[in-house]
Steps between C-alpha positions, in 0.01 A plus 500: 500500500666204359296154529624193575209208583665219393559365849117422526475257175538196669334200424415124727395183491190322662545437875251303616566471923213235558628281261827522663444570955308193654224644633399323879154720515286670281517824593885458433446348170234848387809708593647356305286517229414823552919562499498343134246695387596839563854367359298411186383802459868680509575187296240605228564927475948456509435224204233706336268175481214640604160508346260676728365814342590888669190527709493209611866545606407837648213307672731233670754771635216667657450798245881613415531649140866456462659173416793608684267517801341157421819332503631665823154379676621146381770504655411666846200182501769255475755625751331477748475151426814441370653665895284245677667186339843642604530318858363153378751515205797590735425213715455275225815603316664349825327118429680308207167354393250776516795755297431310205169649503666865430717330220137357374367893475769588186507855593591622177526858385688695206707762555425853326878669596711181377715541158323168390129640494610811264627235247332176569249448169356176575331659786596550886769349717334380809700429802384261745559528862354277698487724857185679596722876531584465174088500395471783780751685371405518122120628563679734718686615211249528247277648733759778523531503122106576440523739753691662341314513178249647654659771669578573106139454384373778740850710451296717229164577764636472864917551612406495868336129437783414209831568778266334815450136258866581424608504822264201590692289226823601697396399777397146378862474357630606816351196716581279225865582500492552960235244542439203257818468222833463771322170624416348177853576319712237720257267297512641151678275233762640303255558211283783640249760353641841636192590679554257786808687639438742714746792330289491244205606707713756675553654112155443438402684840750780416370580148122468619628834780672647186176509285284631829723781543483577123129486541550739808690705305259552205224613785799740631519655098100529532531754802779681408735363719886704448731366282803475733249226730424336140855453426577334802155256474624447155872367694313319742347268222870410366590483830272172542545361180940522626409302752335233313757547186736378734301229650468399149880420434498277807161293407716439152774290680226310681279478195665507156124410312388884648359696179739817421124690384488575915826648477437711214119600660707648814793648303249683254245607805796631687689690214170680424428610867826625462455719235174600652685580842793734358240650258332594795811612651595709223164700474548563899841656430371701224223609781734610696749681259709210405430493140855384392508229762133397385629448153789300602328255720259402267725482159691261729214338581378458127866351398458253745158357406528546137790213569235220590198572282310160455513306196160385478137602596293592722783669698641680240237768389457545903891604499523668171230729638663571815787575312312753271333721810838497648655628195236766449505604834921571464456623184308761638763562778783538264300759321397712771902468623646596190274784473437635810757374815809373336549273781841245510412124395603310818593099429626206646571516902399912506114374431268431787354162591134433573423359820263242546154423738362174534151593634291217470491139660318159449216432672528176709351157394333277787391186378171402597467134607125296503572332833359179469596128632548267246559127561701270307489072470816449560617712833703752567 
C-alpha cells in the first residue's frame, strides 16, 4: 500500500472561548473552560508544543500506548463539547452584537492539502474563518487523518482492526461532506484551505474505503482466497479512487490552491491496484487453460503502469517492486508458453477486462453532544 498522511498535519492557533462568550452563570462559564481546555490540548499535540513526558501522556488518556490513540481521545473529549455550543452559536450568529463574539474566537487553522503549505518556508498559511463549522469541521478532518494513521500503525499486526479504523475514518469524512461542510461553504471567503469543502471530504471518504478494501484484500491473500475474486477486489479499489479522481477535477475549478500530491496519491494507488487486478486476472486464465490470454493481459497491463512510474520517493520503490513481481510472474508465463502450449498472444480489444467489487462500506459517525444549558449576559 501506498501512504498518503499528509491530510492530518494541520496545525492552530489558541482559542480561548471564555475569554471570548459572556458567561451569565458559572456553570456556563466552567463549560466553557472546560471547552478551552480540551481545545488546548488538541492545540498542544497538532503544534507539537507539548512537554509532558510519555507516561504521563499515557496516564492522562487513561492508559493508551499509541499516540495516534492519545490524540483521537482528544478529540472525542472535546466534541462533545464543541456539539453542545452549536445551538447558542446559531442563535447568536442571528444578533449583530453578540456575532462579534465568533469574529473575537479567530478560528484559525492551516491547511495540509493547499499548494501553499508544500512550498510555504516561513512556516504555515493559516486561514481564518470566523464561523463555528469551520472549527467543527477541521477537528473533524484531522480526526479522520489520525485515524487513518493508525489504521496504518496496526496494518503490520491486525487487517481486521486496520480496514474497521479505515472505514471509521470514512465514515467521519462522510458526515463531514453530508452533514457539517454544505452549511459552512455559503460562508467561506474566496481564500479557502481545501479541507473546508465538502468534495474534498467525499475524496477523502472514498480513498479511506479504497485502503479498507486493500486491507480486506491482504486478509483475502492470507486464506487463499482465488485469484479471479482477487482480481476483481483489486478493480474495486480503482474503482473508488475513479470516483474520487473525478471529484478531484471538479474541487480544482472551485479551489485552484488544492495540492496536485492528492492527485498523484490516487493516480499512483489506482494504477497499482490495477496491475494487481489484471495480474490476478491473468494467473486465473492461466488456471483455467488460458495461458496466451494470461500473458497478454498482464504485458498490457505492465505497458500501462510502467508509463506513470513516480519520480520521487517513497512511492517509487513501492511501484518499482510491483513492477518486478509482475514481470517475474510473465516471464515465467512466456516461458512455459513458448515451451510447452504455443498459445496465440491476444491484444488490444480481443483481451478480457477485470470486473470490479466494492465490498466494503464506512461505518457511520453520530456525534455525541454533552447536553447541557448554558446561559449567556446578553440574551438570546
Amino acid at each position: 500500500m501506498l501512504q498518503f498522511v499528509t491530510p492530518s498535519k494541520l496545525k492552530t492557533k489558541k482559542i480561548v472561548f471564555e475569554d471570548v462568550y459572556a458567561a451569565c452563570d458559572s456553570a456556563t462559564l466552567e463549560h466553557l473552560k472546560e471547552l478551552s481546555s480540551k481545545r488546548r490540548a488538541i492545540e498542544d499535540s497538532v503544534n507539537k508544543s507539548s512537554f509532558i513526558t510519555e507516561a504521563i501522556a499515557r496516564e492522562m488518556s487513561g492508559g493508551l500506548e499509541s499516540h495516534y490513540e492519545q490524540d483521537i481521545h482528544k478529540i472525542e473529549q472535546y466534541l462533545p463539547l464543541l456539539e453542545n455550543l452549536f445551538p447558542y452559536a446559531d442563535a447568536i450568529s442571528t444578533n449583530t452584537r453578540m456575532a462579534q463574539w465568533t469574529a473575537a474566537l479567530k478560528i484559525r487553522w492551516s491547511s495540509a492539502l493547499s499548494s501553499s503549505s508544500f512550498f510555504n518556508f516561513k512556516g504555515p498559511k493559516f486561514f481564518q474563518i470566523d464561523n463555528l463549522r469551520f472549527e467543527l469541521g477541521m477537528i473533524l478532518f484531522l480526526c479522520g487523518g489520525i485515524l487513518r494513521e493508525r489504521a496504518l500503525e496496526v496494518l503490520s499486526t491486525d487487517l481486521v482492526q486496520s480496514a474497521t479504523i479505515f472505514r471509521q475514518a470514512a465514515g467521519i469524512y462522510h458526515h463531514l461532506a453530508q452533514d457539517v461542510l454544505p452549511a459552512l461553504e455559503p460562508e467561506l471567503p474566496p481564500e479557502k484551505p481545501p479541507e473546508a469543502l465538502a468534495a474534498v471530504s467525499t475524496i477523502m471518504s472514498l480513498i479511506s474505503l479504497a485502503e479498507a478494501q486493500a486491507v480486506t484484500i491482504r486478509k483475502a491473500e492470507e486464506k487463499g482466497t482465488s485469484s479471479s475474486l482477487l482480481a476483481k477486489l483489486h478493480h474495486g479499489v480503482t474503482l473508488f479512487l475513479e470516483e474520487a479522481i473525478g471529484i478531484f477535477h471538479t474541487v480544482v475549478t472551485q479551489c485552484k490552491d488544492i495540492s496536485s500530491c492528492l492527485l498523484e496519491f490516487m493516480s499512483f494507488c489506482k494504477c497499482l491496484h490495477e496491475l494487481k487486478s489484471r495480474q490476478y486476472l491473468a494467473e486465473s486464465l492461466k488456471a483455467c487453460g488460458q495461458i496466451g490470454a494470461a500473458i497478454g493481459v498482464l504485458r498490457s497491463a505492465l505497458i500501462d503502469v510502467k508509463k506513470k512510474i513516480p519520480g520521487g520517493e517513497p512511492w517509487k520503490s513501492s511501484y518499482q517492486k510491483q513492477i518486478q513481481d509482475a514481470s517475474e510472474v510473465l516471464r515465467k508465463f512466456v516461458h512455459e508458453n513458448d515451451f510447452v502450449w504455443y498459445e496465440k498472444i491476444p491484444s488490444g480489444d480481443e483481451l478480457p477486462l477485470p470486473e470490479g467489487n466494492k465490498i466494503v462500506n464506512y461505518i457511520s459517525y453520530s456525534p455525541k453532544r454533552w447536553e447541557k444549558q448554558l446561559t449567556f449576559k446578553i440574551q438570546m
